[in-house]
C-alpha positions as CSV (number, residue, x, y, z in Angstrom):
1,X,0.0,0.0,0.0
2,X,2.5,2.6,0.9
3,X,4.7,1.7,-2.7
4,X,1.1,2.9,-4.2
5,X,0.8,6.0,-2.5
6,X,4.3,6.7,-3.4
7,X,4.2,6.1,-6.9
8,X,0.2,8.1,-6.5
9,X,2.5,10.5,-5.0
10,X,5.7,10.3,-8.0
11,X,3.2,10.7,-11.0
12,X,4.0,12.9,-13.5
13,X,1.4,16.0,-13.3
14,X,0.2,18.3,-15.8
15,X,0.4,21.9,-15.6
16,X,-0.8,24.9,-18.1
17,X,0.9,28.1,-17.7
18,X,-0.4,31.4,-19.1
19,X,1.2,34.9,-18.9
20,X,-0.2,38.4,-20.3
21,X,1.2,40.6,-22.4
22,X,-0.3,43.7,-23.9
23,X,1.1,45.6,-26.9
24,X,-0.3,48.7,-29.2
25,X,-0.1,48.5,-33.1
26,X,-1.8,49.4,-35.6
27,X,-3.0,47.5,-39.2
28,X,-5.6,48.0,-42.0
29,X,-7.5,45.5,-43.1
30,X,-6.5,44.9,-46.8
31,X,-6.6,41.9,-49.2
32,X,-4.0,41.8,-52.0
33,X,-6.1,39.0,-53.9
34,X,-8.9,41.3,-53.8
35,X,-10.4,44.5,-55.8
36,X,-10.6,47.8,-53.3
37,X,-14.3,47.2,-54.0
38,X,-14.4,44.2,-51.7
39,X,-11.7,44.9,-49.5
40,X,-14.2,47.6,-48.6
41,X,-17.3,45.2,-48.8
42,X,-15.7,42.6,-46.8
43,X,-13.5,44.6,-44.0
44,X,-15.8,48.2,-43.7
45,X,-14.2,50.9,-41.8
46,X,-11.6,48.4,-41.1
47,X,-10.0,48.8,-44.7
48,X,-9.7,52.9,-44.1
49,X,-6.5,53.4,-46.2
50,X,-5.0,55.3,-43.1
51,X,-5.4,52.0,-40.8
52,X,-6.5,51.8,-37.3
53,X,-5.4,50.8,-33.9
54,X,-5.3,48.2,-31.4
55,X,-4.6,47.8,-27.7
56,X,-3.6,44.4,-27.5
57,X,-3.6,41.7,-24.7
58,X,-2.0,38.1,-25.6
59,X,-2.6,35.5,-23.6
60,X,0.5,33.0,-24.2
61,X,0.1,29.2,-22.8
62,X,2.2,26.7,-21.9
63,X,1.3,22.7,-21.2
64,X,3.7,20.7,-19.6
65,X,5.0,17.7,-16.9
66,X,5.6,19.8,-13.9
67,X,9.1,18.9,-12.9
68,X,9.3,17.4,-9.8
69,X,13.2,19.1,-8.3
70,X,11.6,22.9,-9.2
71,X,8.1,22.6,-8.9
72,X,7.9,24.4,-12.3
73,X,6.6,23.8,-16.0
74,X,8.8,26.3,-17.2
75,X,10.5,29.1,-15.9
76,X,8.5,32.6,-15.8
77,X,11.8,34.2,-16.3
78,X,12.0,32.8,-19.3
79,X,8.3,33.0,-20.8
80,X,8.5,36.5,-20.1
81,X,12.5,37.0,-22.2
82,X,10.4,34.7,-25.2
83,X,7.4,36.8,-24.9
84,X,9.4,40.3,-25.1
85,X,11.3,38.7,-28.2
86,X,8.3,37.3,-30.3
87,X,6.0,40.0,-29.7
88,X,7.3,43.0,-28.2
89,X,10.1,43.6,-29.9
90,X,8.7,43.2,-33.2
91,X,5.0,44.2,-32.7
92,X,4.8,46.9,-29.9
93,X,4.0,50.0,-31.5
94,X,4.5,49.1,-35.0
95,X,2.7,49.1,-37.8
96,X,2.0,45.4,-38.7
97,X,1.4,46.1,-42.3
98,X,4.4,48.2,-43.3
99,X,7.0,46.7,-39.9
100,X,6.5,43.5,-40.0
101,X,8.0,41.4,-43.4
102,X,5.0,38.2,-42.6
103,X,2.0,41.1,-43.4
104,X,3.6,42.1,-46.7
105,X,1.8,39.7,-48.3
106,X,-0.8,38.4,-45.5
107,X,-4.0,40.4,-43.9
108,X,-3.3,41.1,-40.5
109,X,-6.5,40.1,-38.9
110,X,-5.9,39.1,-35.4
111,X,-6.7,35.5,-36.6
112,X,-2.6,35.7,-39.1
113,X,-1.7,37.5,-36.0
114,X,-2.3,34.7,-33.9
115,X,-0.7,32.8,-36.1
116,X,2.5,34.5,-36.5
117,X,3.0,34.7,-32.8
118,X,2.8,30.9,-32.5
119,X,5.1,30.4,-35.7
120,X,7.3,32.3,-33.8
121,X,6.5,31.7,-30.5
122,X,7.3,27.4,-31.1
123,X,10.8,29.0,-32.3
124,X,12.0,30.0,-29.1
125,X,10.3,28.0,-26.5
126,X,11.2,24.1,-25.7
127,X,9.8,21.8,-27.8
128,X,5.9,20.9,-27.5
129,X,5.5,23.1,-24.8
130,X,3.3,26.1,-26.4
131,X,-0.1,25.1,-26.0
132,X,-2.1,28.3,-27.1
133,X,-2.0,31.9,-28.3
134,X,-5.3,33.8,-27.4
135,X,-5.7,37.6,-28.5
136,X,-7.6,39.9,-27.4
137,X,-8.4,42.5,-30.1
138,X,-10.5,44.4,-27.7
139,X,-13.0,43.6,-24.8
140,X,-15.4,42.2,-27.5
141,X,-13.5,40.6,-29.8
142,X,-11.0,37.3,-28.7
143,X,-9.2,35.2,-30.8
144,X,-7.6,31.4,-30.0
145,X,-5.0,29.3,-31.9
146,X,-3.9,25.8,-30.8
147,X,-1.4,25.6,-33.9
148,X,-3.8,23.8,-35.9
């Protein structure tokens, strides 16, 4: 009974992770593959040819076996140093459209922004740790992606 509890004790838990990051940039909403006609049908007020901006919160998860000596999925130290590379650096106070080289030639709704902070994200983080990117646009509007 007591080898039981020990190895009840010994098994490898699961933890999730999440820290919070807000950033400011600013985007338009603007198709290459389509007419100015229906970039204005499809995005509105969103395609005004001066842009708009964001405020920004990101919401970056990671899964893992909680290590047993530090008590720890990962480091916060080191969430936060991959965090200020793959999203501040590049993305606070920028414009997404004409700063960052990955929007030349894709929209920059929140849903491509999602995805190029996990493209990037995967980059500098341990393997198959990052479990999920989640953006908040603004209070309304929240976007999730799971790399998939």
């Amino acid at each position: 009974m007591a080898e039981a509890a020990e190895r009840i004790g010994a098994a490898e838990r699961i933890g999730y992770i999440t820290r919070v990051q807000s950033f400011s940039a600013c985007h338009r909403l603007h198709s290459i593959h389509l007419s100015d006609e229906e970039n204005k049908k499809v995005y509105g007020k969103c395609n005004n040819p001066n842009g708009h901006g964001h405020n920004y919160k990101a919401e970056i998860t990671v899964r893992g076996k909680i290590d047993h000596v530090t008590g720890m999925v990962m480091n916060l130290t080191d969430l936060k140093r991959c965090i200020e590379e793959v999203i501040m650096d590049p993305l606070d106070h920028k414009n997404l459209d004409k700063d960052v080289p990955y929007f030349a030639n894709v929209v920059s709704t929140t849903e491509n922004l999602a995805v190029y902070i996990w493209d990037n994200m995967v980059k500098v983080l341990p393997p198959n740790l990052l479990y999920e990117v989640k953006i908040h646009e603004t209070d309304k509007n929240i976007v999730v992606y799971r790399g998939e």
